[in-house]
RODO-2510 file (C-alpha; in nm, 4 decimals, decimal comma):
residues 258
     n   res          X          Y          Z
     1     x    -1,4904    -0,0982     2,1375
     2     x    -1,4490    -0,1175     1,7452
     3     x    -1,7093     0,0615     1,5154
     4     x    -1,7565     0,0283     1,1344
     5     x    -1,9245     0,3363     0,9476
     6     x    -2,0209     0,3563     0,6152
     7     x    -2,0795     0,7532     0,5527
     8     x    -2,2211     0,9428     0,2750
     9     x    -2,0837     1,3295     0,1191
    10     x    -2,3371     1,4519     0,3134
    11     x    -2,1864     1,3037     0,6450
    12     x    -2,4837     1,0743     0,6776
    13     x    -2,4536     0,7708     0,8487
    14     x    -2,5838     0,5060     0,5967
    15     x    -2,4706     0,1703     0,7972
    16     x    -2,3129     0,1053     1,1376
    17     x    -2,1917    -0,1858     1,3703
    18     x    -1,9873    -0,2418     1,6881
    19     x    -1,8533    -0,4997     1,9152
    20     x    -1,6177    -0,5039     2,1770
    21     x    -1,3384    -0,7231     1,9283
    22     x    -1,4864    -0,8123     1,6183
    23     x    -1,7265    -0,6593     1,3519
    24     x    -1,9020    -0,7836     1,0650
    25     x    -2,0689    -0,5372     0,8992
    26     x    -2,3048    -0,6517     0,5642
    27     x    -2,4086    -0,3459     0,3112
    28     x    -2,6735    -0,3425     0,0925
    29     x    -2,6435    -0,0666    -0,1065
    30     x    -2,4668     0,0193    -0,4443
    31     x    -2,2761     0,2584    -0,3210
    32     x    -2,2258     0,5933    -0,4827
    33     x    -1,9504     0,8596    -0,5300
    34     x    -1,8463     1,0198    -0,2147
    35     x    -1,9263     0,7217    -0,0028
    36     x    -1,6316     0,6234     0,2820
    37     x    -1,5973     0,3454     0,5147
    38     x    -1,5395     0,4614     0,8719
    39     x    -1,3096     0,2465     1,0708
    40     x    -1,3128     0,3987     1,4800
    41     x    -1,1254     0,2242     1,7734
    42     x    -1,1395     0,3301     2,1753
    43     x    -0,8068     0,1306     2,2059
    44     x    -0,5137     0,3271     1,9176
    45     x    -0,2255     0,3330     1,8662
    46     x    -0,2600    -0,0775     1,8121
    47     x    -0,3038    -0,3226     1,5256
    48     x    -0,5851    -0,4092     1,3380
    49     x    -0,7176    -0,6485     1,1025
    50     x    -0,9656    -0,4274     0,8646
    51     x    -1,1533    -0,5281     0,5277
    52     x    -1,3003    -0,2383     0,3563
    53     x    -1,4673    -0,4824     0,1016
    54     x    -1,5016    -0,8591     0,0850
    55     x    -1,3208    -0,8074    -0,2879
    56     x    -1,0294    -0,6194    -0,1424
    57     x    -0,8903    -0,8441     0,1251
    58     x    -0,7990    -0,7643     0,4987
    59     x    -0,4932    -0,5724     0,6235
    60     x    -0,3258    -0,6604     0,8988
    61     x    -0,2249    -0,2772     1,0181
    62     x    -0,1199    -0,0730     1,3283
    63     x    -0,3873     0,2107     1,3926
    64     x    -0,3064     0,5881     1,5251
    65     x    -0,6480     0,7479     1,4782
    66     x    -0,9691     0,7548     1,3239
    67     x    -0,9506     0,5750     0,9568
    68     x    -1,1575     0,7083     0,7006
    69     x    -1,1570     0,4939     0,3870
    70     x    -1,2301     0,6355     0,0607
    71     x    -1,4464     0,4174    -0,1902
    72     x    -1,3105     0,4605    -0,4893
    73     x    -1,4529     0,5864    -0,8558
    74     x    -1,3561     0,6298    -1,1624
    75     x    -1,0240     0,6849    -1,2378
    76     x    -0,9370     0,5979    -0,8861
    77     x    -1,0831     0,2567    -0,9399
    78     x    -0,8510     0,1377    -1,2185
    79     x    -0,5989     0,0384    -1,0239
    80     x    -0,8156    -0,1910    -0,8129
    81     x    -0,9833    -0,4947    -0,9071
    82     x    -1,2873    -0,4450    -1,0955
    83     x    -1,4680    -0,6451    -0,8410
    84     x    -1,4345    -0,3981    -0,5603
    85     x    -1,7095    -0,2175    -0,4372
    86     x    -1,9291    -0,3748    -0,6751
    87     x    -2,2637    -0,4640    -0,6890
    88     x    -2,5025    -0,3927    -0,3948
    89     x    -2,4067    -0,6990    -0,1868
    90     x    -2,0356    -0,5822     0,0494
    91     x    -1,9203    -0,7426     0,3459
    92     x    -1,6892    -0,4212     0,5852
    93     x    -1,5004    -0,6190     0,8874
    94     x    -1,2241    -0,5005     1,1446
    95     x    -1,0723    -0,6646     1,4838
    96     x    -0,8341    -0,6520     1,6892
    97     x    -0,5027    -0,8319     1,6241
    98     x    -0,3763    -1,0994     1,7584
    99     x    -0,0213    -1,0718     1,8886
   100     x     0,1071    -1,3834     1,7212
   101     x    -0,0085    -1,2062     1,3872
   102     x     0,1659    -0,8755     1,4270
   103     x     0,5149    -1,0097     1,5947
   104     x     0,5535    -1,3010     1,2844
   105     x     0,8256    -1,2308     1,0956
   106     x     0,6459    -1,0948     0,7451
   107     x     0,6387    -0,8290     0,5073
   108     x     0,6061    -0,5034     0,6903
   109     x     0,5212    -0,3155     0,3812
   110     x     0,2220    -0,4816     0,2776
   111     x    -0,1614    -0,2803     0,3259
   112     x    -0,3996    -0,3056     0,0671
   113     x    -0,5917    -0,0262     0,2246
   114     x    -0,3162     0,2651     0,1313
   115     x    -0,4318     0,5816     0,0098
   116     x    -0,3570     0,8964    -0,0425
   117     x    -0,3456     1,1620     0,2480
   118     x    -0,3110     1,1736     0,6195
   119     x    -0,4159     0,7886     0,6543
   120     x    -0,3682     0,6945     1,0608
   121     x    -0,3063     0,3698     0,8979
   122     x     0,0517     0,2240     0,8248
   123     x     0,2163     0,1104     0,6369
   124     x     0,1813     0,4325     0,4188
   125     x     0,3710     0,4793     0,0977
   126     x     0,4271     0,8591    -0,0373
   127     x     0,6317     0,9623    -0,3435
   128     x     0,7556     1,3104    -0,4388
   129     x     0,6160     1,2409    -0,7944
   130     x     0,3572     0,9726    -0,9217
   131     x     0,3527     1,0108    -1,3342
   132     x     0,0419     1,2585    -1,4209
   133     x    -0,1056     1,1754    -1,1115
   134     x    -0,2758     0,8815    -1,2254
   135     x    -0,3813     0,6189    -0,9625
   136     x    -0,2220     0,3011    -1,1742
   137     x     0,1297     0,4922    -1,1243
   138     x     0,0472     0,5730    -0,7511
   139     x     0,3213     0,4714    -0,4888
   140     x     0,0306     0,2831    -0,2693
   141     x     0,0275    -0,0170    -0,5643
   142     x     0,4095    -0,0931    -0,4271
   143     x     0,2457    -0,1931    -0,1294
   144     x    -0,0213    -0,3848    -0,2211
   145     x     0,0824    -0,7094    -0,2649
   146     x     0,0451    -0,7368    -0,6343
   147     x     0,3960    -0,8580    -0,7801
   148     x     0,2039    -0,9026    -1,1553
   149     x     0,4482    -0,6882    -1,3392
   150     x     0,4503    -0,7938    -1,7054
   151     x     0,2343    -0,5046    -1,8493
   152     x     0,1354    -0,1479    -1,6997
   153     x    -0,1512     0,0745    -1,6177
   154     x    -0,5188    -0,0798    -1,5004
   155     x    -0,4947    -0,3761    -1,2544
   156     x    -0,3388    -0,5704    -1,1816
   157     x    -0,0462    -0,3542    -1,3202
   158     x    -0,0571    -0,0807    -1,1048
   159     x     0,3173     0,0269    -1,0342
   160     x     0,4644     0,3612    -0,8971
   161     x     0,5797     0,5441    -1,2117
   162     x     0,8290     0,8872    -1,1701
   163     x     0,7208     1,0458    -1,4544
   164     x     1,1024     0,9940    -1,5960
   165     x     1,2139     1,2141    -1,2663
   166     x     1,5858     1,0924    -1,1944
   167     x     1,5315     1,2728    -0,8698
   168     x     1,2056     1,0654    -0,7587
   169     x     1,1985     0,8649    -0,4522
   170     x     0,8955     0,6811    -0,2704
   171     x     0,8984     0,6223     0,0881
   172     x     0,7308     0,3251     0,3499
   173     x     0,6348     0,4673     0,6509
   174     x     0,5786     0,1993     0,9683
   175     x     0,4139     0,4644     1,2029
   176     x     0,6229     0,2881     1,4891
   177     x     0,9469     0,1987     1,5222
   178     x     1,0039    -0,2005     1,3500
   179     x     1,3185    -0,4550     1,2916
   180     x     1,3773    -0,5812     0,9641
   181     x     1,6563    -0,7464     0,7823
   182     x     1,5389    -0,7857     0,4124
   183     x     1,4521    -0,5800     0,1425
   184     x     1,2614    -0,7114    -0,1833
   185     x     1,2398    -0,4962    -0,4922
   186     x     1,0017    -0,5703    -0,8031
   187     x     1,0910    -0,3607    -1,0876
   188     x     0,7788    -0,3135    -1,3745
   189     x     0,8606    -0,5794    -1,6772
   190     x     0,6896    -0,4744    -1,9653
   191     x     0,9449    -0,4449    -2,1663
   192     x     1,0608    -0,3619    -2,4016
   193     x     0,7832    -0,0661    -2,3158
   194     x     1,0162    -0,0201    -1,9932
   195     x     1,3469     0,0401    -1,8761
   196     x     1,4542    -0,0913    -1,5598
   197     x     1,6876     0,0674    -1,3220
   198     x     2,0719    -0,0838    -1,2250
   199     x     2,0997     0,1089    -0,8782
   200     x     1,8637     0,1801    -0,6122
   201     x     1,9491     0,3490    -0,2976
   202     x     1,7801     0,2139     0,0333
   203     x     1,7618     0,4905     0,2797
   204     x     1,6772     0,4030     0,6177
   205     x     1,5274     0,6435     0,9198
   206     x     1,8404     0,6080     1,1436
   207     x     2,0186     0,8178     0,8146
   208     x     2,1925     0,5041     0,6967
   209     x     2,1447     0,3755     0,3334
   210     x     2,2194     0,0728     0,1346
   211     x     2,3273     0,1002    -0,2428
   212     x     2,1298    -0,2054    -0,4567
   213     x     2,2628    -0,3603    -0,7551
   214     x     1,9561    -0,4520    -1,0178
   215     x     1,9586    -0,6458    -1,3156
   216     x     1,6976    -0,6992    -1,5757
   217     x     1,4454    -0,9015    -1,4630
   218     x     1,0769    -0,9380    -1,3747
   219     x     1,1237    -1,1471    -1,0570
   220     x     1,1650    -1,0054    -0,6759
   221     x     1,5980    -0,8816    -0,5984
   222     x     1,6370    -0,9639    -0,2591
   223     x     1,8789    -0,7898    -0,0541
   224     x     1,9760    -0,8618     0,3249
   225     x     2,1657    -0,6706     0,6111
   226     x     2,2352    -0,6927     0,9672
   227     x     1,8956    -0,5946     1,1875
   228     x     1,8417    -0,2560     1,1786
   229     x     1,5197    -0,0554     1,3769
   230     x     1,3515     0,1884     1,1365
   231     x     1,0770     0,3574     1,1430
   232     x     1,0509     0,3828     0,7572
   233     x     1,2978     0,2689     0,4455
   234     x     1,3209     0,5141     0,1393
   235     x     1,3655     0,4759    -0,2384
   236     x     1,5973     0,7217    -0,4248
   237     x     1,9480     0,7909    -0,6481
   238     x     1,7402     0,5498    -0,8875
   239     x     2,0225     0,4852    -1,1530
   240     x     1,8148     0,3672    -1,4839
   241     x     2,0008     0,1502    -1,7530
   242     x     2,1260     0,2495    -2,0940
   243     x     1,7836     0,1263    -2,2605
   244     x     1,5642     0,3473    -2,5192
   245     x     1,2815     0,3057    -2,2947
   246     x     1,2611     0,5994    -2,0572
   247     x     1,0095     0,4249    -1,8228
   248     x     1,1382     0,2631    -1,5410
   249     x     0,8676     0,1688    -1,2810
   250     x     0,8777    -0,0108    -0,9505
   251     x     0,6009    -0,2972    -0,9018
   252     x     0,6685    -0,4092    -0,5294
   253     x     0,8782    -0,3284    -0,2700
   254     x     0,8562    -0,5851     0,0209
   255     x     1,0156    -0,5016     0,3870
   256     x     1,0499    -0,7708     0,5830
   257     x     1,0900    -0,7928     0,9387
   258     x     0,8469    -0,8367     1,2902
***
């Protein structure tokens, strides 16, 4: 059984559907700060296929728990399309995977649903700094997809900005243990607003780490190695080049693997 919520602050169920392996849910309702959309499952951990919002796009992810979705406002929003959540018209769906989905070689790395917090829903990016704690410099916008990276700030030019830490690193968690073989790394472009950064350590959960050599550039740097099984790949020893900008910024990082 699969169940779609949408839930109010006060814990109020406002909408609800089920079925036994797909659900449509329709809501029409504008909806208002402290709304969340409720994803439940009888069968976890397994992969789903879940669209918060018609505007947002499904993600294909692997499930450990109850998801609760946060609708964004505000200065959350900005990093998200405007269209999002808008209007009193929304279309919520979720299934269940199909195996030929979640065993294609693709980008591992890739869930438009990221947030903040204790998700039950990977991939998962965290960071041990996001500049000022703004939402456009959040590590979930390396995940999401978006590889626009010739300006910064409101979408779509959300990046994950260190706050000019040398010591910063972000981190893609799987939530189960995957294979992958290639790393791709967007660094931000606005320049000459930004720096960009000529070494990038790739740490990987089995302790071993890869050193990447990055130019200046606003396309993806691809880097390959022998199959490894991780259960997440870090960012850190982020070398930044002799530039006048101090804002280096990452726009993307892509995992691939099945």
């Amino acid at each position: 059984m699969i169940k779609v919520q949408v839930i109010n602050k006060e814990g109020t169920i406002i909408a609800e559907a089920a079925g036994t392996r797909e659900v449509n849910l329709p809501v029409s309702r504008t909806y208002e700060e402290g709304d969340r959309v409720v994803f439940l499952a009888d069968e976890t951990p397994a992969f789903y296929v879940f669209q918060a919002d018609d505007a947002l796009g499904e993600a294909l992810v692997y499930v450990t728990g109850e998801v609760s979705y946060e609708i964004p406002f505000g200065e959350k929003k900005v990093c998200y399309s405007p269209k999002i959540f808008s209007g009193e018209s929304h279309l919520i769906t979720a299934r269940k995977a199909r195996e030929w989905e979640y065993e294609s070689y693709r980008n591992l790395a890739v869930n438009v649903m990221d947030q903040h917090g204790d998700t039950n829903c990977y991939p998962h990016a965290t960071a041990n700094v996001e500049t000022r704690g703004e939402s456009v410099f959040a590590a979930r916008n390396a995940i999401d997809g978006v590889t626009s990276n010739h300006s910064h700030g409101y979408w779509p030019y959300g990046s994950w900005g260190i706050n000019r830490n040398p010591q910063a690193t972000m981190r893609v968690d799987f939530g189960r243990e995957v294979t992958t073989d290639r790393i791709e790394i967007y660094t931000r472009a606005d320049f000459p607003h930004d720096a960009w950064w000529t070494k990038a350590t790739v740490r990987f959960s089995d302790d071993t780490t890869m050193v990447c050599d990055l130019v200046k550039t606003d396309e993806g740097q691809e880097f390959t190695f022998p199959p490894k099984k991780v259960r997440w790949v870090q960012l850190e020893e982020l070398i930044k080049a002799d530039d006048p900008s101090p804002f280096p910024a990452l726009s993307q990082l892509k995992v691939y693997g099945k």
